[in-house]
C-alpha positions as a Markdown table, in Angstrom:
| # | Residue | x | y | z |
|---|---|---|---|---|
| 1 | Unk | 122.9 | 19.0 | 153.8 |
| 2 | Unk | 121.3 | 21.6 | 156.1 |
| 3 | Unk | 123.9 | 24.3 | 154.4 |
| 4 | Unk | 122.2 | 23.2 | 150.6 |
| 5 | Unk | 118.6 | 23.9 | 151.7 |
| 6 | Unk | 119.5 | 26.8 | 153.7 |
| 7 | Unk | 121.0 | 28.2 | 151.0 |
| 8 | Unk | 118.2 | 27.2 | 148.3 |
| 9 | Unk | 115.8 | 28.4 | 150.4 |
| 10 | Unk | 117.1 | 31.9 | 150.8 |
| 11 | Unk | 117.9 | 31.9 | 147.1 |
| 12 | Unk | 114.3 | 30.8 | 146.2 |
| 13 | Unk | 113.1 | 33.8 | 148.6 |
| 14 | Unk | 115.5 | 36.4 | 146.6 |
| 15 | Unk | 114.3 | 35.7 | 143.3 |
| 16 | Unk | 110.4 | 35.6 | 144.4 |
| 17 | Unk | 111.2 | 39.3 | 145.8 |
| 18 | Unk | 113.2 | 40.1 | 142.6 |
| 19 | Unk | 110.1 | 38.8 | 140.1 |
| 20 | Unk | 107.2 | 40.5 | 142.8 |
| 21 | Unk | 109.4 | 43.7 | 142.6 |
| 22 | Unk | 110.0 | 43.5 | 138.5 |
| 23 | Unk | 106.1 | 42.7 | 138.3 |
| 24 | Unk | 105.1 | 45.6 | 140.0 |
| 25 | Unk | 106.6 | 47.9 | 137.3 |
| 26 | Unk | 104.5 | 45.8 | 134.7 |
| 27 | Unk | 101.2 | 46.6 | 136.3 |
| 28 | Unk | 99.3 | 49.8 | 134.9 |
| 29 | Unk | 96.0 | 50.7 | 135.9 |
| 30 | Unk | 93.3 | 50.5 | 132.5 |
| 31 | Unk | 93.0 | 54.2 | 130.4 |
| 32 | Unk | 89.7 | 55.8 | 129.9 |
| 33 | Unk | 87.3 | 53.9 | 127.4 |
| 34 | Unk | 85.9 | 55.1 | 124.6 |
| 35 | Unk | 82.5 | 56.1 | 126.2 |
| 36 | Unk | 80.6 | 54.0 | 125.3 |
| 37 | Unk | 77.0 | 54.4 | 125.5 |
| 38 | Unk | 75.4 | 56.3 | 128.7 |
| 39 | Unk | 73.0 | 54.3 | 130.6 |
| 40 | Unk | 69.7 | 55.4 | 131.2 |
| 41 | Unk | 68.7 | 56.1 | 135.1 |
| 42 | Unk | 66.1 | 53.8 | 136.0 |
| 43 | Unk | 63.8 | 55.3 | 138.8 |
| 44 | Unk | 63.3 | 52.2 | 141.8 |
| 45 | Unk | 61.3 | 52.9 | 144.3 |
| 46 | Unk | 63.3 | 52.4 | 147.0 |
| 47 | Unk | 60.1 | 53.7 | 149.5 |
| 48 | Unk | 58.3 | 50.6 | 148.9 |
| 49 | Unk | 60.3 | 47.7 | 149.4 |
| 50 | Unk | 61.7 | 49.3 | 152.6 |
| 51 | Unk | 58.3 | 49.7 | 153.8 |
| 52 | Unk | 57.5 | 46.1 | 153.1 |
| 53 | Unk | 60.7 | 44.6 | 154.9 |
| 54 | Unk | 60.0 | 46.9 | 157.8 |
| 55 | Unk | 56.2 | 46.2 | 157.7 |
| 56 | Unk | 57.6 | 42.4 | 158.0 |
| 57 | Unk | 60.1 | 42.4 | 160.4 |
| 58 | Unk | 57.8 | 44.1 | 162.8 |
| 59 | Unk | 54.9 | 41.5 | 162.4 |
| 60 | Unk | 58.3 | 38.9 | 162.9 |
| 61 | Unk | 59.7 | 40.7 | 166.0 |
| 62 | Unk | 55.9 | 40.5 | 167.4 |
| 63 | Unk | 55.5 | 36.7 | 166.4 |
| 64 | Unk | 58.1 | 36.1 | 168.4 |
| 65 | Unk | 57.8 | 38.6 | 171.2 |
| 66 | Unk | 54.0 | 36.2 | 171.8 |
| 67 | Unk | 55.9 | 33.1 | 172.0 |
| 68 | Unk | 58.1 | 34.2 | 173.7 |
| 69 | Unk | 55.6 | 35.3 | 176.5 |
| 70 | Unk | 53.7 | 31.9 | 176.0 |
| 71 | Unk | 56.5 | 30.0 | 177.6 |
């Protein structure tokens, strides 16, 4: 009985290398489009928001740098 699945097994394992190998041949990467239309740049201010996280997360750092010294 050992000899049966032994020998499934390693015939299960040749044909899933056979099928991955004759799959790979299948697979092609997509051609250019047609164009399409070009989208238009939008202009986000990244300056801002940057300024307003940092703005925050040195008010947070300070928070916690006082309760820290409370304790």
């Amino acid at each position: 009985m050992k000899i049966l699945f032994s020998s499934l097994r390693f015939a299960f394992a040749t044909a899933g290398i056979f099928l991955v190998a004759g799959g790979i041949n299948l697979v092609q990467a997509q051609g250019p489009g047609s164009g399409g239309p070009v989208p238009e740049p939008t202009a986000v201010p990244i300056d801002g928001g940057a300024s307003l996280l940092l703005a925050a997360g040195v008010g947070f750092g300070l928070k916690k740098l006082r309760e820290h010294r409370k304790r």
